[in-house]
C-alpha positions in Angstrom: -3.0 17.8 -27.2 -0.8 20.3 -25.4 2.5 21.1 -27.4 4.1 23.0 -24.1 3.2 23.1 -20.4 2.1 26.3 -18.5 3.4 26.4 -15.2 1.2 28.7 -14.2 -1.9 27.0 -15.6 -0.6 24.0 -13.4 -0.1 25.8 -10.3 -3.2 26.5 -10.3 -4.9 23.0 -10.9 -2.5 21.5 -8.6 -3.8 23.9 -5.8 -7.7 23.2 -6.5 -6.6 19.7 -6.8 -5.1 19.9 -3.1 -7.4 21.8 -1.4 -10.5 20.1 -2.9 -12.8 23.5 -3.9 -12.1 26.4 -5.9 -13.4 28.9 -3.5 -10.1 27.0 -1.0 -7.9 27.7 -3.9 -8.9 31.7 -4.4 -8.2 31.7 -0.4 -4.6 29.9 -1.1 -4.0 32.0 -4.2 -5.5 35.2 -3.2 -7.2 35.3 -6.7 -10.6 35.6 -7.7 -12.7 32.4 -9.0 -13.1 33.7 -12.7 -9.4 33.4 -12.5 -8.7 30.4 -11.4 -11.8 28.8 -13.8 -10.4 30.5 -16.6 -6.9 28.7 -16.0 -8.6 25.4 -15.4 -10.5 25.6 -18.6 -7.2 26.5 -20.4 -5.2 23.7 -18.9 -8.4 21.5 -19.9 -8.6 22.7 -23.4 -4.7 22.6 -23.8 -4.7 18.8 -22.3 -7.9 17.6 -24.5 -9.3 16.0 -21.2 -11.4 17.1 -18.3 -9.3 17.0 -15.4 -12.3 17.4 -12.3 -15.7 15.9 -12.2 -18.2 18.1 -10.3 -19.4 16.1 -6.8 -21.7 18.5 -5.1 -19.6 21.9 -4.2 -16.2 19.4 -4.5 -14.4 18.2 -7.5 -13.0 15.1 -7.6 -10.4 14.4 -10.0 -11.2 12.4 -13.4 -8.4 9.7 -13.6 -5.9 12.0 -16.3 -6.7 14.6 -13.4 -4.7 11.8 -11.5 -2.4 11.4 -13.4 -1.3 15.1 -14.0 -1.3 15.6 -10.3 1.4 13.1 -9.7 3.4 14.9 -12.3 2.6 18.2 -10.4 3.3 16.7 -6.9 7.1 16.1 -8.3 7.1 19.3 -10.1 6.1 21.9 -7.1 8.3 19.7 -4.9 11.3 20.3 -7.0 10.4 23.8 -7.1 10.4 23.9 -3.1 13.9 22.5 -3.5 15.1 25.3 -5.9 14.0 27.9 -3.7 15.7 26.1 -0.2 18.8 25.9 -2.7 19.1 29.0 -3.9 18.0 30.6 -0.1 21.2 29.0 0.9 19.7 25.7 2.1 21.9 23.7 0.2 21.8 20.2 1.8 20.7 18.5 -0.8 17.6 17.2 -3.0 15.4 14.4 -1.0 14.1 11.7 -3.0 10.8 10.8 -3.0 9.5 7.3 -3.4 5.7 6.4 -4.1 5.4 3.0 -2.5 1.8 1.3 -3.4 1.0 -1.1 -0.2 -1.7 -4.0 -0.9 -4.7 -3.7 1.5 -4.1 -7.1 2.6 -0.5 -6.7 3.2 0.6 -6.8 7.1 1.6 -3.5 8.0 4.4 -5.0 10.3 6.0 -6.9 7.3 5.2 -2.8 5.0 7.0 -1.7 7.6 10.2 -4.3 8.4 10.6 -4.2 4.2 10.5 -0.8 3.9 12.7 0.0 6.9 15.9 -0.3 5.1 15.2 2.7 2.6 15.5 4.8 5.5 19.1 3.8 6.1 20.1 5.3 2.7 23.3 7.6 3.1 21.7 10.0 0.3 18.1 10.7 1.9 14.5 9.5 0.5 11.2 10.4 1.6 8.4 7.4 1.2 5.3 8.2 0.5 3.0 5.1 1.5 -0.4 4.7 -0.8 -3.0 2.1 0.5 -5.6 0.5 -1.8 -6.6 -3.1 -3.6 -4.0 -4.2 -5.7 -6.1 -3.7 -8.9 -5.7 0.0 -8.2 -2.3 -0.2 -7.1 -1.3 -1.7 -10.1 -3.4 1.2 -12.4 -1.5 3.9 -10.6 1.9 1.8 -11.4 1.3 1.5 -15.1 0.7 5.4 -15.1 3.7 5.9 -12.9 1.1 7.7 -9.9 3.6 4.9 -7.8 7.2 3.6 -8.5 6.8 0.3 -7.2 4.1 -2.1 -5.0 4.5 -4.4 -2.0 2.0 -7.0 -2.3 1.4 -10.7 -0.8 0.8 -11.9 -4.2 2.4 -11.7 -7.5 0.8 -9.8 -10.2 -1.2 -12.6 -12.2 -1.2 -12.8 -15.9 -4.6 -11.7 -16.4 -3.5 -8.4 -15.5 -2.6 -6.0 -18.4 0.1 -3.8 -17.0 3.5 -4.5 -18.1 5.2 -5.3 -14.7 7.4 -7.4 -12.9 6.6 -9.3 -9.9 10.0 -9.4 -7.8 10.2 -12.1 -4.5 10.9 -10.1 -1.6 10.5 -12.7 1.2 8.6 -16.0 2.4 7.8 -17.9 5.2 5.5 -20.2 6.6 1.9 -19.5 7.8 1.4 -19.0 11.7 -1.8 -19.2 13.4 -2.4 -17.1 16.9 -4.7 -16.6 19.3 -6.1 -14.5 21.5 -4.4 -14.9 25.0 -8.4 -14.9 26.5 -9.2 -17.1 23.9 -6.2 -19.6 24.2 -7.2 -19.9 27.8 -10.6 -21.2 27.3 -9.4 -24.8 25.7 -6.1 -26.5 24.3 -5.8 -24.8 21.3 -2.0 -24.5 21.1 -1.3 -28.6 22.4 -3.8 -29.9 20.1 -3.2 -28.0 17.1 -4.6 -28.2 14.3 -6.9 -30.4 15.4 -8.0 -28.4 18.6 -9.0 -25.7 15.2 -12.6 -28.0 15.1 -15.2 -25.6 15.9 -12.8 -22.6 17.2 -13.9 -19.2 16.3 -12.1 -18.0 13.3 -10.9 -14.9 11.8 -10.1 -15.4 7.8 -8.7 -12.9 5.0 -10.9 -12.3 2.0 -11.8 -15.3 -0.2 -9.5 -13.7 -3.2 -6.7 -13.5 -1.4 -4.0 -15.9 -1.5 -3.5 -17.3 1.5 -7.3 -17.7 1.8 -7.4 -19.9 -1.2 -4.0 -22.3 0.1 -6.0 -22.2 4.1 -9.0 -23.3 2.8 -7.6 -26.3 1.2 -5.7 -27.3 3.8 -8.4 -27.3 5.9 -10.4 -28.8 3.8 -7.5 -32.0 3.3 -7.5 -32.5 7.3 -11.6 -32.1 7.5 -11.3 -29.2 9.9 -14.4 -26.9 10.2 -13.8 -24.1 12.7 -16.3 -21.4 13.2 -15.8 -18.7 10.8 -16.4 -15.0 12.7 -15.3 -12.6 10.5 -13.5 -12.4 6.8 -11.6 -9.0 6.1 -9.8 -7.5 3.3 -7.4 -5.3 5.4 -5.0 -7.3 7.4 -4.6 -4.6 10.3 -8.8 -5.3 10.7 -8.1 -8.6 11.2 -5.5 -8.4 13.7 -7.9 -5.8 15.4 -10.7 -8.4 15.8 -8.0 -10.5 17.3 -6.7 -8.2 19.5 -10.3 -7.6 20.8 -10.6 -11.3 21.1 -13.2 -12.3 19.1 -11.2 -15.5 17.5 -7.5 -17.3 16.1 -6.4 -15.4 13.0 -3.3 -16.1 10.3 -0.5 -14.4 10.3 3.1 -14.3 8.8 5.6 -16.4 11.1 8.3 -13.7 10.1 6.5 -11.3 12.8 5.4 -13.8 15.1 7.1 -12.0 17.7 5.6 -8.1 16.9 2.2 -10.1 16.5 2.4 -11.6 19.9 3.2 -8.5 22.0 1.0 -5.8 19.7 -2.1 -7.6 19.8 -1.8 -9.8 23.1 -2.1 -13.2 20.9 -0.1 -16.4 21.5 1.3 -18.2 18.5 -0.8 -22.2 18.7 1.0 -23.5 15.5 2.4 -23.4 11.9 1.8 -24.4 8.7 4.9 -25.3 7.1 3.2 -26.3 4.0 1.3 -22.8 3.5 4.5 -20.3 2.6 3.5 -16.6 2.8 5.3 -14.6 -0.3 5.9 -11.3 0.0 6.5 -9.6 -3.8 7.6 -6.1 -5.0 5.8 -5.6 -8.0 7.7 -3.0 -10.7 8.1 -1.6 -14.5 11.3 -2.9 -14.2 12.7 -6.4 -15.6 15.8 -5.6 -13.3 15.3 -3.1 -9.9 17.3 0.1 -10.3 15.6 2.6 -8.4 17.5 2.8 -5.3 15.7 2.7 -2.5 13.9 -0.3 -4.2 16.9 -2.0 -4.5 17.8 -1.5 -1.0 14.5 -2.8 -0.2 14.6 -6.2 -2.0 18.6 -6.8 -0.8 17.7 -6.0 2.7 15.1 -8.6 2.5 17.2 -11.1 0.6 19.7 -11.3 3.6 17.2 -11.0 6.5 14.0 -12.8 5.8 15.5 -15.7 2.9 
């Protein structure tokens, strides 16, 4: 293992990394490929770990290639700083914040959480990673993101030493398609008018899949099941194009309504939609996170 970092060794990994090929990197460097395969077997040998695995003519980053990237993302940034510094730009270092966003997340309710670390009086730039909680929650317990906004707490079957924070709740809406809504009583008869209507659903893992299903299931209700999907902004899209009623968060009925020309047919106060930032932390400190979770506090409980 490496007893002291070369930053040159690291410039030159972090570039590769970026720009996907060596032969980019020569172009970026204006160096030759010996040069910049020498460094990278340096770095390598220094680090005790490959850091690229070979995909054709691109390398693809092992997962400590991951890892040291992050690390280099900060470090070259900070070094961008410097220079605007000591070039006379002296306004000040913006922080940056990895934010890890659950795939099944809204995007409305990413966006109306994170909204409020914007409004910071010292500056903070977000940097917004998609992907399935699993790997959001990898990248947190190597510190790749500094926190994750998920619709579910972390479970304890999950070995990453986190904390699951409660950012919001409200209850479960269900919409419609205005074309759809037009074709029968869906919105008077609710939830009975459900019987047999085409259905969007979310994944069967998630976790308002698992509390729908058994409410359905209580009230004997078997609508027509079009489409399950993952990624909450697909479902919505399927909605929007009209192909059946979907769930949604009551806390954006409004935004849901006018983006993807949908009419709210009922709630379900029993079914509460939890909105979580998941963290290292015991107690948020970071604080654009903390702006985060007391924004939401006053606004949304």
């Amino acid at each position: 293992m490496l007893d002291e970092l070369n930053y040159h060794h690291l410039k030159y990994f972090w570039t590769v990394a970026c720009e996907g090929t060596i032969a980019k990197a020569c172009h970026v460097l204006h160096v030759s490929q010996p040069t910049i395969s020498g460094q990278l077997r340096d770095l390598e040998q220094s680090i005790g770990e490959p850091l690229f695995e070979r995909t054709g003519r691109t390398l693809r980053l092992t997962q400590t290639g991951r890892l040291v990237k992050g690390y280099c993302d900060d470090i070259f940034s900070v070094g961008r700083e410097l220079h605007a510094a000591l070039a006379g730009d002296r306004t000040g270092r913006v922080e940056r914040v990895v934010v890890g966003i659950s795939d099944s997340l809204s995007k409305l309710i990413a966006y109306r959480l994170l909204a409020p670390a914007l409004q910071l009086s010292e500056p903070v730039r977000l940097e917004c990673v998609e992907g399935s909680p699993e790997r959001l929650l990898a990248d947190l317990a190597t510190h790749q993101v500094d926190v994750v906004l998920s619709d579910a707490p972390m479970g304890p079957e999950v070995r990453v030493k986190a904390y699951n924070h409660l950012l919001a709740e409200c209850p479960l809406a269900i919409f419609a398609p205005v074309a759809v809504a037009a074709l029968s009583n869906l919105k008077n008869g609710f939830p009975e008018s459900l019987n047999q209507a085409p259905m969007l659903l979310p994944g069967p893992n998630s976790a308002v899949r698992v509390l729908l299903d058994g409410w359905m299931q209580e009230r004997d209700l078997t609508p027509r099941i079009v489409a399950e999907c993952h990624d909450s902004a697909l479902l919505k899209a399927f909605g929007h194009a009209g192909a059946g009623i979907f769930p949604g968060p009551s806390l954006i009925s409004d935004e849901i309504c006018r983006m993807y020309h949908a009419v709210e047919i009922g709630r379900i106060a029993s079914i509460k939609e939890k909105f979580y930032a998941i963290s290292v932390e015991r107690r948020l400190t970071h604080p654009a996170v903390v702006a985060i979770s007391q924004a939401a506090k006053r606004q949304f409980r």
